[in-house]
N, C-alpha and C positions, 0 to 999 in steps of 0.2 A: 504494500500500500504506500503509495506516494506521500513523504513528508508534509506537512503544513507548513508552507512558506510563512516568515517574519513579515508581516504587514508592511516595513521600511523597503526590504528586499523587494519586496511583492509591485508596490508602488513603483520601485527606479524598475522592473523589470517592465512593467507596464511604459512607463515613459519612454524606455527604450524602444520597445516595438511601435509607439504611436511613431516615434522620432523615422525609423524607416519606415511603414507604411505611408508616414506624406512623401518620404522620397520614391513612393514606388511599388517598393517590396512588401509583399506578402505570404512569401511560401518559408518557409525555416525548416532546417533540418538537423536533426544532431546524430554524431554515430556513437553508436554501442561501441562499448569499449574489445577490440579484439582480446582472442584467447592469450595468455601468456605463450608466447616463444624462442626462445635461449637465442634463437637465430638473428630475431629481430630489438633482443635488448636495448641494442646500440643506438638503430634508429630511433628508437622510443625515448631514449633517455635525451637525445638531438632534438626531437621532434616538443618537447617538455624543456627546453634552456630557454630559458628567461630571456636569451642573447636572442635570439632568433626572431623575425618579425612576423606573423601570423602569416601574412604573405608570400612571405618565402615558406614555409612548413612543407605545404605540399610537392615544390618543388626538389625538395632538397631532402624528402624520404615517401619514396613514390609506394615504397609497402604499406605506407598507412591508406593509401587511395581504395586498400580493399576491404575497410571496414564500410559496414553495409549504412545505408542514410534510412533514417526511418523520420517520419513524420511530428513535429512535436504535438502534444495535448494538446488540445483544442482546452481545455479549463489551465492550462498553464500559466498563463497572462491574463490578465483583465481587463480583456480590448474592448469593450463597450463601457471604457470610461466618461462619461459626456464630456465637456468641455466648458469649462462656465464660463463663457462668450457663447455657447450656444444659442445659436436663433436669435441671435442680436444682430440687427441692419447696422445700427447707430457705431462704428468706429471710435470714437470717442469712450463709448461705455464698454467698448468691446475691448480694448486695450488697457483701461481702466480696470475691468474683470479680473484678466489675464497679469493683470500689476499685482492684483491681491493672490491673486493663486499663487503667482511666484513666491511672496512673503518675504519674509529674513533668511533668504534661500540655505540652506545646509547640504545641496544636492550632493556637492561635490566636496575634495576635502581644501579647495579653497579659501571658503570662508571660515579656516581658520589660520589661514598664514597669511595675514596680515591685511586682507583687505578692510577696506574703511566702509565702504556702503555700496549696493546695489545700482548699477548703473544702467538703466531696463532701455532709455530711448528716447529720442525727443525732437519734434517739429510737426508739419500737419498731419492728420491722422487719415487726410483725404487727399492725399500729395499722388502725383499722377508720378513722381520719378523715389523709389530712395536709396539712401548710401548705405552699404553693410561694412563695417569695417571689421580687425582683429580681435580687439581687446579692451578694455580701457586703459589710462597709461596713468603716473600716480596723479596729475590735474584734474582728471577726470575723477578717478576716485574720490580725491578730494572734494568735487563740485557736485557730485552725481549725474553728471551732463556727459555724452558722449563727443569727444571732438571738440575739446575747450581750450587744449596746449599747442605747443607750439603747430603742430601737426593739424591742429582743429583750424585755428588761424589761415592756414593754406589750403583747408576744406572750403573754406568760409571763402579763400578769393578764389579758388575752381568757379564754387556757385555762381558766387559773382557775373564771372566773367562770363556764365551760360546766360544771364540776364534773369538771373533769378535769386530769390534771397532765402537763407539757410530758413525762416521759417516757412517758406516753399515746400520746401524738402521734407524728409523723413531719415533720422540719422539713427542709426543701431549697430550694435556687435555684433558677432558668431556667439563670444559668451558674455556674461554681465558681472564680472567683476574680476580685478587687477591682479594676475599673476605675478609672484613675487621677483620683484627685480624687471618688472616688463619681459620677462620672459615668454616666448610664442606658446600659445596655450596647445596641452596636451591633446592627443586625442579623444582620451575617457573623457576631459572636461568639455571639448565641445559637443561630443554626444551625449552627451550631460545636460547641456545648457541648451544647444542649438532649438529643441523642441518649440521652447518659448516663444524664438526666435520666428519659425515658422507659424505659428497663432498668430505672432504680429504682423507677419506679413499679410496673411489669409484675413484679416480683418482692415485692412489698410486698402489693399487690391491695387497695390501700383500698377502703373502701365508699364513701367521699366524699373530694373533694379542693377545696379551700378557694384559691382563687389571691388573691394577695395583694397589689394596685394592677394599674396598668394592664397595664404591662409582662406580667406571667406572665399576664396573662388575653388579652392576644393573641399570645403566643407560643404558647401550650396549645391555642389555639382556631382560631387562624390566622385570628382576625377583627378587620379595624379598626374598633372601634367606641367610644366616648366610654362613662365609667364608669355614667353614667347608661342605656344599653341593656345592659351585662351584670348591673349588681346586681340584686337581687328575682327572679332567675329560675336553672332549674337548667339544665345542659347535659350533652350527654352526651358524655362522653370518651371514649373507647374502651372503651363498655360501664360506664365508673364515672361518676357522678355527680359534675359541678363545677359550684362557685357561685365567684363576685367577690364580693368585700367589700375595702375601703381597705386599704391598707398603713399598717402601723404606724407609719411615718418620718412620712408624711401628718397621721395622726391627731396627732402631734406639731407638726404645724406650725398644724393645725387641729381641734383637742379636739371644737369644737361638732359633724362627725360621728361623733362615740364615739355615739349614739344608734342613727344610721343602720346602722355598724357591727354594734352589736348587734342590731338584728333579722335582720342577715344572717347571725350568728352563729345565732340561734335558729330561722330554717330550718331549718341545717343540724340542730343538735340534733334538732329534729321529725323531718327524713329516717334518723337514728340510732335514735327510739324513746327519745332520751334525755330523764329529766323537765327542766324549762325553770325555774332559779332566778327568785325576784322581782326580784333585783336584776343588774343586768349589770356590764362591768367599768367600771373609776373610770382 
């Protein structure tokens, strides 16, 4: 008879299948653990090193490929959990909802290494374009506002220069609070946090979404790919339209793609109908 999951456990398990299912996915599988074999120790004990990236596993011990895939429980997860923005039009109250569900987040083990506060997102709620960026950085932490430092600054003359003003927009993260030392956030933490992220969007319903460095372009995307295969092309995101272009941190460290930048920015304008300034941001 099947243990009784921890209701904490139970809950991040749930979060997690909701978090793939909007990216798509619905089928899961897990394998039975093959029989003990003296022959296959070795790889076993390779296929179980901490060193190893889930991704490579099955490349790199092709005996495990013959343990057989069985379906998981259908009562395993708690996938008809509603949504409390459910059947809400109103965006404003729908993100407002989804603010309070978040809470004094503890999803992840973040918020106990030193983050100051919650930093969920901020501009119109009815914004036909918005910006996803990394992380927040410690400004932001500090402010609860995403895109306030130095890097927000140069968010702020992008907009601009599209002829539009950050309260235009819609600014958010992958996750909602400051990795320690501005460090690139983990995997388990953006599958962790990202979920939210997705509510926001779904209640928002931009016409375009703008991901901002690497980071939110393969979390959003769920593709590894180098900056150079996402920028100059559109994607489709669950029916909305997203382009990559640099992160503003980036463009700080290196100015000379403010160019590149800009034409990415001016895509998206074209995708808008919006007219396209002579000069782009400085």
């Amino acid at each position: 008879m099947a243990g009784v999951l921890d209701p904490q456990l139970k809950r991040a398990l749930a979060e997690r299948l909701r978090y793939y299912n909007e990216l798509g996915i619905y089928d899961f599988y897990r394998r039975e653990p093959a029989v003990a074999d003296p022959s296959t120790t070795q790889d076993a004990e390779l296929y179980e090193s901490p060193s190893i990236q889930p991704e490579q596993r099955d490349v790199m011990t092709p005996r495990s490929k013959a343990a057989i895939a069985v379906p998981v429980e259908e009562n395993t997860f708690e996938v008809a959990i509603p949504k409390a923005e459910s059947g809400v039009a109103d965006p404003v109250q729908a993100l407002r909802l989804i603010r309070e569900d978040l809470g004094d987040c503890t999803r992840c083990p973040l918020h106990k290494q030193g983050r100051k506060q919650i930093v969920f997102g901020v501009g119109n709620p009815n914004a036909d374009l918005m910006f996803i960026g990394e992380a927040p950085g410690a400004d932001e932490d500090q402010q609860g506002e995403p895109f306030v430092g130095r890097a927000g600054q140069l968010l702020n003359n992008m907009i601009k220069a599209m002829g539009l003003r950050r309260e235009d927009v819609y600014i958010a993260n992958i996750i909602k609070c400051r990795p320690p030392g501005n460090r690139t956030p983990e995997r388990d933490e953006c599958d962790t946090c990202s979920p939210f992220l997705m509510r926001q969007i779904a209640a928002i319903e931009p016409k375009a979404i703008v991901a901002l460095g690497a980071v939110a372009a393969k979390t959003l995307l769920a593709i590894n790919a180098p900056m150079s295969e996402f920028r100059g092309r559109w994607f489709d995101f669950r029916g909305t339209k997203l382009a990559v272009t640099y992160h503003p941190a980036f463009l700080l460290r290196d100015p000379r793609q403010k160019k590149e930048t800009w034409k990415d920015l001016q895509m998206v304008m074209k995708e808008l109908g919006m007219a396209i300034p002579a000069k782009g941001a400085e």
